[in-house]
N, CA, C and O atoms as a printed pandas DataFrame, in Angstrom:
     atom_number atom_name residue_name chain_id  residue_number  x_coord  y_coord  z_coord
0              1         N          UNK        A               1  -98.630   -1.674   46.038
1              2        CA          UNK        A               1  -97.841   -1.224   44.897
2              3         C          UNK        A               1  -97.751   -2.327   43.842
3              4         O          UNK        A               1  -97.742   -2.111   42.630
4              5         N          UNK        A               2  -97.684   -3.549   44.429
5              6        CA          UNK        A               2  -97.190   -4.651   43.231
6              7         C          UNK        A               2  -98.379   -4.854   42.872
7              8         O          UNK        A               2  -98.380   -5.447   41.794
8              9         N          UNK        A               3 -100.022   -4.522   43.485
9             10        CA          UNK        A               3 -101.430   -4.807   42.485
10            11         C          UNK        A               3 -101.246   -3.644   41.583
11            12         O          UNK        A               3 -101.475   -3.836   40.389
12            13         N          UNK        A               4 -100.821   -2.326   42.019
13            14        CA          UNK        A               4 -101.077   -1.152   40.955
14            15         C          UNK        A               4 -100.163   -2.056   39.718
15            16         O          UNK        A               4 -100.826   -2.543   38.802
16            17         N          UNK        A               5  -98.729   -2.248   39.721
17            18        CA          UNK        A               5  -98.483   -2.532   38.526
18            19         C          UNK        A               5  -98.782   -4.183   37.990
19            20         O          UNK        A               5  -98.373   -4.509   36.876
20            21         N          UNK        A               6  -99.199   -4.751   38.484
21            22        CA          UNK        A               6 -100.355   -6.249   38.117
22            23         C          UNK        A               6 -101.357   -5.161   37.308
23            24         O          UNK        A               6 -101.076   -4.909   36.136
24            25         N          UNK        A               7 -102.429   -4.568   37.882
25            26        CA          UNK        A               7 -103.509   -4.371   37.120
26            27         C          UNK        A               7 -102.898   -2.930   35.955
27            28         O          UNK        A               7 -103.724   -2.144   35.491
28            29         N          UNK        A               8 -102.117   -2.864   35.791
29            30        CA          UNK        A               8 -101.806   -1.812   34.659
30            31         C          UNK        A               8 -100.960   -3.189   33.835
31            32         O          UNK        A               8 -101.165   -3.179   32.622
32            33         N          UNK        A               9 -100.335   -3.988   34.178
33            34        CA          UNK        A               9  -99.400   -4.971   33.217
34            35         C          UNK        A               9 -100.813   -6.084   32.418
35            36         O          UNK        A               9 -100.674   -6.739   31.385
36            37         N          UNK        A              10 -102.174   -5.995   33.335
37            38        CA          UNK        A              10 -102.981   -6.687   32.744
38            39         C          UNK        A              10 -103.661   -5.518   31.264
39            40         O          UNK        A              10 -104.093   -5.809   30.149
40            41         N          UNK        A              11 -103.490   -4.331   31.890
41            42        CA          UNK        A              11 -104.685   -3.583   30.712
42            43         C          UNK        A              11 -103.629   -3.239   29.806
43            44         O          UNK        A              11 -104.108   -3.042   28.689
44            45         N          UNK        A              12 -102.325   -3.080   29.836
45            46        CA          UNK        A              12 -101.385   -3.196   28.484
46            47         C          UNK        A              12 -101.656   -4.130   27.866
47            48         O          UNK        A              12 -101.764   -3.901   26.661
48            49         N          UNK        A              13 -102.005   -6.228   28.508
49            50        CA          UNK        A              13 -101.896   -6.975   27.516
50            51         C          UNK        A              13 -103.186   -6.555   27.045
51            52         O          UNK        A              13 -103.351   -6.035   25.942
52            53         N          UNK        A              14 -104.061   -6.770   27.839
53            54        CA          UNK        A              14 -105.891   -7.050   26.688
54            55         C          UNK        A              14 -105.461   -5.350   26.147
55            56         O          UNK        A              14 -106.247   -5.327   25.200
56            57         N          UNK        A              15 -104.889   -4.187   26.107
57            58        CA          UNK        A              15 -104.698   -3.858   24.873
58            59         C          UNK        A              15 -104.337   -3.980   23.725
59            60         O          UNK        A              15 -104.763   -3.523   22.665
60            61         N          UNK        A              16 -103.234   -4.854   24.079
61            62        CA          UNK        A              16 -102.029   -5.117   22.943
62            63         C          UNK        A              16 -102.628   -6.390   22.528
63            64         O          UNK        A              16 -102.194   -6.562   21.389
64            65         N          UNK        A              17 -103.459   -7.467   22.860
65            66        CA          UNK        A              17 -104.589   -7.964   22.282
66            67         C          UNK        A              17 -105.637   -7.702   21.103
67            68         O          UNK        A              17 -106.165   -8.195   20.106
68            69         N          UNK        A              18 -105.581   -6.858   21.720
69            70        CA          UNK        A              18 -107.111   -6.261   20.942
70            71         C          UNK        A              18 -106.023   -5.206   19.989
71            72         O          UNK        A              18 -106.660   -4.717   19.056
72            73         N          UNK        A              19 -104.737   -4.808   20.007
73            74        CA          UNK        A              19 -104.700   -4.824   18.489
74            75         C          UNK        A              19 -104.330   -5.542   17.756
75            76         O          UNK        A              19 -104.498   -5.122   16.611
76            77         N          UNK        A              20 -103.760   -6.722   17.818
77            78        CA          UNK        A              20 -103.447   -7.432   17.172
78            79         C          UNK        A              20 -104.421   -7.888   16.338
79            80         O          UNK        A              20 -104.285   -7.948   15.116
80            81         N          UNK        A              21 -106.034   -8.423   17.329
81            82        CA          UNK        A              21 -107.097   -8.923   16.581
82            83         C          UNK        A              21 -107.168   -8.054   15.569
83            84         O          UNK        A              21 -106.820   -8.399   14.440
84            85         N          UNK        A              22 -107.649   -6.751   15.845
85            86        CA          UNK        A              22 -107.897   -5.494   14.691
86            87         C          UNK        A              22 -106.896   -5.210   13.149
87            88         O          UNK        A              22 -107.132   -4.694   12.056
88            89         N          UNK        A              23 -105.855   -5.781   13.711
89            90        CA          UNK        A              23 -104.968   -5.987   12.994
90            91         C          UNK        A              23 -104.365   -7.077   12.208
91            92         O          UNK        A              23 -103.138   -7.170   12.177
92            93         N          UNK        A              24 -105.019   -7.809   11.648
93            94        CA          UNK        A              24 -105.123   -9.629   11.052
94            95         C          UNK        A              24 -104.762   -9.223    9.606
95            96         O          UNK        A              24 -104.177  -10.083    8.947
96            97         N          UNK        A              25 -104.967   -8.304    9.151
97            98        CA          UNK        A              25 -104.327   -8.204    7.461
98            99         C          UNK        A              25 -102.842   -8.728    7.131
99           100         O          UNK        A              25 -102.086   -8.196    7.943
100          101         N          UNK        A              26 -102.501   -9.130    6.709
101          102        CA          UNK        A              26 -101.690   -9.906    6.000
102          103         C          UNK        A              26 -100.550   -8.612    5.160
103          104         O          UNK        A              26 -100.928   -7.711    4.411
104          105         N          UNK        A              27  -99.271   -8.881    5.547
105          106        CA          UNK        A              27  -98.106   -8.060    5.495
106          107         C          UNK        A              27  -97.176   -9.192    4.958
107          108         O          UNK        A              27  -97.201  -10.318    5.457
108          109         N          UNK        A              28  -96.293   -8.828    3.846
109          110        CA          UNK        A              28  -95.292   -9.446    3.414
110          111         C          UNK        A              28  -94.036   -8.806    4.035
111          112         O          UNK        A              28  -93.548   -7.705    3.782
112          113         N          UNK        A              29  -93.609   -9.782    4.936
113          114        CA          UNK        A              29  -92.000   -9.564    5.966
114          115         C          UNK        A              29  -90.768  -10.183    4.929
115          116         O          UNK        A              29  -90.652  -11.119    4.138
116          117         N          UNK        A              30  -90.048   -9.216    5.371
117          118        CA          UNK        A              30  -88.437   -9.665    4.019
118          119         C          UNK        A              30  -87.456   -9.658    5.623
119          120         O          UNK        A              30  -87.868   -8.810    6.415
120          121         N          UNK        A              31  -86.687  -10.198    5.940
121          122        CA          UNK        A              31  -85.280  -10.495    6.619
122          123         C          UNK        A              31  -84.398  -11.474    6.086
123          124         O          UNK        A              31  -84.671  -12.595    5.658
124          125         N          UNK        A              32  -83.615  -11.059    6.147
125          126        CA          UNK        A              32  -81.866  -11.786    5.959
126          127         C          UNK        A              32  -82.303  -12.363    4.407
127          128         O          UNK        A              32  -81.981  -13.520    4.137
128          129         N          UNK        A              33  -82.876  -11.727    3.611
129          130        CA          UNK        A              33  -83.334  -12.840    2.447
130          131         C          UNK        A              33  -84.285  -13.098    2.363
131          132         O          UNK        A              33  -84.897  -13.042    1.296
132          133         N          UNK        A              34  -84.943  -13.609    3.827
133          134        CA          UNK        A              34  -86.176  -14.250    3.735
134          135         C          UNK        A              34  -87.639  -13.533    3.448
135          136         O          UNK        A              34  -87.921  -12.348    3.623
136          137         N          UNK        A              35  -88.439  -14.537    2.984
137          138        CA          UNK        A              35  -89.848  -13.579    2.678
138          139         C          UNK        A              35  -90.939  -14.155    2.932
139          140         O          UNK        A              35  -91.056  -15.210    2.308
140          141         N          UNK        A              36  -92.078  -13.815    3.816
141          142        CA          UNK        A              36  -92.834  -14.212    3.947
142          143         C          UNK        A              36  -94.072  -13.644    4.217
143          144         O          UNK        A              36  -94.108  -12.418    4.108
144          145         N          UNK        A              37  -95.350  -14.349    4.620
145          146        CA          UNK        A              37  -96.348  -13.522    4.984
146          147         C          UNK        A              37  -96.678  -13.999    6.872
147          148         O          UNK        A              37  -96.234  -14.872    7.619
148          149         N          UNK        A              38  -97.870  -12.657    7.042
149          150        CA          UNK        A              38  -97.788  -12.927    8.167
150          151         C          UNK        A              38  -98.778  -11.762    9.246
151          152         O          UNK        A              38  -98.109  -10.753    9.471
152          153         N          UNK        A              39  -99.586  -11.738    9.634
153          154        CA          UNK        A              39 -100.629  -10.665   10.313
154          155         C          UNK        A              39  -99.940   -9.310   10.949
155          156         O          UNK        A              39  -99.171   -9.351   11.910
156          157         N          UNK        A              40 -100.276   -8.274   10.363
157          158        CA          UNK        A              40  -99.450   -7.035   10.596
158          159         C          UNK        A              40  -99.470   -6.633   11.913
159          160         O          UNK        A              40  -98.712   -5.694   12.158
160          161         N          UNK        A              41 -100.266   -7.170   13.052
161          162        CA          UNK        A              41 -100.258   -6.955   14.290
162          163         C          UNK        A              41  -99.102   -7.998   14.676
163          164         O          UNK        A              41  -98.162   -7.377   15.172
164          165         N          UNK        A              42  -98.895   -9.177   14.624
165          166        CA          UNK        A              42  -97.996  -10.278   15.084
166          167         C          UNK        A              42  -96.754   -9.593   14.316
167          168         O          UNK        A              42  -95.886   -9.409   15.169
168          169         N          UNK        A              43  -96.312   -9.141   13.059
169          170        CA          UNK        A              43  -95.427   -8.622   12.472
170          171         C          UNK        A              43  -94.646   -7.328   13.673
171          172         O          UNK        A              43  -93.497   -7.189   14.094
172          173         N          UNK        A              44  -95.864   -6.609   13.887
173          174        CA          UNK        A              44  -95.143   -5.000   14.582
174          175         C          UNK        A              44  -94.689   -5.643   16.303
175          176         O          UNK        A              44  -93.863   -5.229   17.117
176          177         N          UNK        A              45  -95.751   -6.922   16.349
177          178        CA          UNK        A              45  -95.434   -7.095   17.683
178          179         C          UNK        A              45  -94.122   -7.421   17.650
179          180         O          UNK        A              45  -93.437   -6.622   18.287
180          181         N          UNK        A              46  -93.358   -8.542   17.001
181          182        CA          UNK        A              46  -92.102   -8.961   16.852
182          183         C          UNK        A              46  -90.974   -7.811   17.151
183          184         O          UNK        A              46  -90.013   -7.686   17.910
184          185         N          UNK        A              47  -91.730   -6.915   15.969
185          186        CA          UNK        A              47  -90.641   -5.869   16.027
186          187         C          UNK        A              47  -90.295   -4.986   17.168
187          188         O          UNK        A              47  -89.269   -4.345   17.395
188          189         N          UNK        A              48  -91.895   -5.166   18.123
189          190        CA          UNK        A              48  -91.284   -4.078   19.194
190          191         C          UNK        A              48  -90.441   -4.969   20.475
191          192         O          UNK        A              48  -89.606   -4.529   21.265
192          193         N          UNK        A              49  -91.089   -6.603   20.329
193          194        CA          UNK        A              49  -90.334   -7.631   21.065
194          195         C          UNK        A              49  -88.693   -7.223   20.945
195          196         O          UNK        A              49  -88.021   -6.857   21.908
196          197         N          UNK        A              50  -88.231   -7.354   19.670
197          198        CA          UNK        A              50  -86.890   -7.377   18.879
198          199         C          UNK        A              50  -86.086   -5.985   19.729
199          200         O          UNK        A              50  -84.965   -6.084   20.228
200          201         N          UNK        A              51  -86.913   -4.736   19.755
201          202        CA          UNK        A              51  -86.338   -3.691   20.084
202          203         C          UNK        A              51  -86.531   -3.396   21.569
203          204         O          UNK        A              51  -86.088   -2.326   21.985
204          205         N          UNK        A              52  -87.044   -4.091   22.277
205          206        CA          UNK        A              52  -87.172   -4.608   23.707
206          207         C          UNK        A              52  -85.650   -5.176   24.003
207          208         O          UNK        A              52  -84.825   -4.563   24.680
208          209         N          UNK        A              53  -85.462   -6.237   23.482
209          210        CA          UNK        A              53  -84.261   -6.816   23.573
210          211         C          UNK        A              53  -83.235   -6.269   23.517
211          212         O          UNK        A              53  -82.458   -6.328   24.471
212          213         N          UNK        A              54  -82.880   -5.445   22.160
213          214        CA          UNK        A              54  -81.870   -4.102   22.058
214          215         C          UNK        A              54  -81.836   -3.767   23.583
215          216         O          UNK        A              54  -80.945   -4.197   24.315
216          217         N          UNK        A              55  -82.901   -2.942   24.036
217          218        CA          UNK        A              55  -82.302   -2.159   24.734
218          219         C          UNK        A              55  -82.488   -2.575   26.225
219          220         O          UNK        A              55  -82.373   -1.783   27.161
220          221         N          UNK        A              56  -82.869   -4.259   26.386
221          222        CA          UNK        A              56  -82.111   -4.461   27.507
222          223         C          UNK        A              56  -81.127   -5.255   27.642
223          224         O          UNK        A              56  -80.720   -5.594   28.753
224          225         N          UNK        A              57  -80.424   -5.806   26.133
225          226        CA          UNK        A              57  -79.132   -5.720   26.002
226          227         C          UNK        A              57  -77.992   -5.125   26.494
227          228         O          UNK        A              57  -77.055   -5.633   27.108
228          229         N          UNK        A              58  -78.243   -3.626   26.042
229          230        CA          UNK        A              58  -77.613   -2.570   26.325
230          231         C          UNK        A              58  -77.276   -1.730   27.624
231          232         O          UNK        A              58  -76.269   -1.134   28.004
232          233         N          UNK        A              59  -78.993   -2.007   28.328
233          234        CA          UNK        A              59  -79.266   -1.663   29.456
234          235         C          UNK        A              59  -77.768   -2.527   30.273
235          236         O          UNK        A              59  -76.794   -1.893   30.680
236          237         N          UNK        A              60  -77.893   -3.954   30.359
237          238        CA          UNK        A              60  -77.842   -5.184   30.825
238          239         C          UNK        A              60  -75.880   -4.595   31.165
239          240         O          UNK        A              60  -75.434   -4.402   32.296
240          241         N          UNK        A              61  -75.034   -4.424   29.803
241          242        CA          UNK        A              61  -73.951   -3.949   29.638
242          243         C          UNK        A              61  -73.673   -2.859   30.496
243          244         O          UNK        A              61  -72.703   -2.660   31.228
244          245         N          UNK        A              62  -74.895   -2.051   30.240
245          246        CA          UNK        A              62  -74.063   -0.779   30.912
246          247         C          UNK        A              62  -74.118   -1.288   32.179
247          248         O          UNK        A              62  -73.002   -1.260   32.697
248          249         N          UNK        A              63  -75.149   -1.840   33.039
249          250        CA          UNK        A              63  -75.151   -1.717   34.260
250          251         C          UNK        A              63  -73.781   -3.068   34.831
251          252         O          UNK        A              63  -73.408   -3.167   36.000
252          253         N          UNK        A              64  -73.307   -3.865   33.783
253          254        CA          UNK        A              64  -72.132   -4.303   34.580
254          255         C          UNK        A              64  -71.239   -3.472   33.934
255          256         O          UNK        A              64  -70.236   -3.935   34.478
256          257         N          UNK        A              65  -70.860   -2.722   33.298
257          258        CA          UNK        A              65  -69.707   -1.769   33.144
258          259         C          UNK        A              65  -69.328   -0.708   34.185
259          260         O          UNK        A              65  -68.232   -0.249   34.509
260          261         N          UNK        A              66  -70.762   -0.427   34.671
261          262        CA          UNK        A              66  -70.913    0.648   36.260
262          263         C          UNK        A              66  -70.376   -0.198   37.482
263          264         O          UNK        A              66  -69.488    0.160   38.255
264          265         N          UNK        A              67  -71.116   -1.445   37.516
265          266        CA          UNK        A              67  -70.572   -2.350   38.836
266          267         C          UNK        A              67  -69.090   -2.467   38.736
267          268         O          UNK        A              67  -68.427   -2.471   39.773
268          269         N          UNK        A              68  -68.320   -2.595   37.162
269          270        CA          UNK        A              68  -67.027   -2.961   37.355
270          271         C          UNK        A              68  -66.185   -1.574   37.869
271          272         O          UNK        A              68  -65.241   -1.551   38.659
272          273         N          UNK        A              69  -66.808   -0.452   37.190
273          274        CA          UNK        A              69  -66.057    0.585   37.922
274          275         C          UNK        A              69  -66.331    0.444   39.325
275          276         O          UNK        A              69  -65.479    0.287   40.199
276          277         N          UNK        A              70  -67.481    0.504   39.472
277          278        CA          UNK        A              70  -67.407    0.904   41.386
278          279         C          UNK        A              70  -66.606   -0.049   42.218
279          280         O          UNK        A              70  -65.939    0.376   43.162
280          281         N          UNK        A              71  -66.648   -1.455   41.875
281          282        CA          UNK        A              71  -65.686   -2.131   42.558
282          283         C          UNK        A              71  -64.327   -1.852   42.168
283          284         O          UNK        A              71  -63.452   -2.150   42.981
284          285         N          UNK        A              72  -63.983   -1.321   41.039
285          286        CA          UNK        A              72  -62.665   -1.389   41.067
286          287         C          UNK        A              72  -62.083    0.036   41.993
287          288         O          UNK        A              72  -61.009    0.217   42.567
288          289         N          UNK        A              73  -63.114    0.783   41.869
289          290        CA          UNK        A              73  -63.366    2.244   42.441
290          291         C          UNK        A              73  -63.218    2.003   44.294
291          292         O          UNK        A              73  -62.509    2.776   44.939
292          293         N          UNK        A              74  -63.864    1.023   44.877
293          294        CA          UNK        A              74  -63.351    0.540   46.125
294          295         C          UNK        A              74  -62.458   -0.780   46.468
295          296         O          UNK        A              74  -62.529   -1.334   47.565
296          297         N          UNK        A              75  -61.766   -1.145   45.606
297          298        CA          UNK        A              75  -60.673   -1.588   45.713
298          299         C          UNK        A              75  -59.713   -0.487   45.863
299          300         O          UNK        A              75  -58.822   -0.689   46.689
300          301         N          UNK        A              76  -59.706    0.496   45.318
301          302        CA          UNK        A              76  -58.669    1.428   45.126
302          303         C          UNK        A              76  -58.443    2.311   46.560
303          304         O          UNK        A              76  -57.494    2.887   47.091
304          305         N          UNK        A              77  -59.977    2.061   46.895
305          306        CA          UNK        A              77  -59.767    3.101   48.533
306          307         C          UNK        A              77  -59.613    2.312   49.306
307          308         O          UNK        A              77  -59.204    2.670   50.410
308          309         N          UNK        A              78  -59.905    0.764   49.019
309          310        CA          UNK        A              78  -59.366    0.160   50.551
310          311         C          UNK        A              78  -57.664    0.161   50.373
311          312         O          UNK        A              78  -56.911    0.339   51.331
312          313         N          UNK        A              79  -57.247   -0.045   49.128
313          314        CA          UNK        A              79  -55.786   -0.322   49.384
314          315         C          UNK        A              79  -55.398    1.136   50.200
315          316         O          UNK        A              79  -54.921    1.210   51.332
316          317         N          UNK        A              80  -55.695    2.112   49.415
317          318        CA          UNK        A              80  -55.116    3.179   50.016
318          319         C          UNK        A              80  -55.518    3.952   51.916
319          320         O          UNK        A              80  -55.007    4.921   52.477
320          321         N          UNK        A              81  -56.560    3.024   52.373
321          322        CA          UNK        A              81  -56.537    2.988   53.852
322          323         C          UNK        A              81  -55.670    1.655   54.528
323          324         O          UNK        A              81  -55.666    1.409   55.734
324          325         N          UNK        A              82  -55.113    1.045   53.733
325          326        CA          UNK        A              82  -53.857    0.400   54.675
326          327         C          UNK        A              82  -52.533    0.803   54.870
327          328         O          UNK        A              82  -51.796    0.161   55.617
């Protein structure tokens, strides 16, 4: 199981490789103010990096917001079996 997802985590990168190469044109990026240039493949990559993060941010939250219920969720039944 851990080669199936090794050899699928390898053919995502040499995809995501090979667009970037294909993708070398030159894009003007604006944030917070800033402006610059910069290869429209390295540009989109950022962005999907950036929105990676979002959502295991989010992920990250919810899953200790669940742990805090469930423990507080069996705290509540042990008190009430003494």
């Amino acid at each position: 199981m851990i080669w199936t997802f090794t050899i699928v985590a390898i053919v995502v990168l040499v995809l995501l490789v090979i667009f970037m190469m294909q993708n070398q044109g030159q894009a003007t990026v604006y944030f917070l103010g800033l402006e610059g240039q910069m290869a429209l493949g390295v540009a989109m990559l950022l962005a999907a990096v950036g929105g990676a993060v979002v959502v295991a941010v989010v992920a990250a939250v919810r899953i200790i917001q669940l742990r805090s219920r469930g423990g507080a969720a069996a705290r509540r039944l042990d008190h009430g079996k003494k």
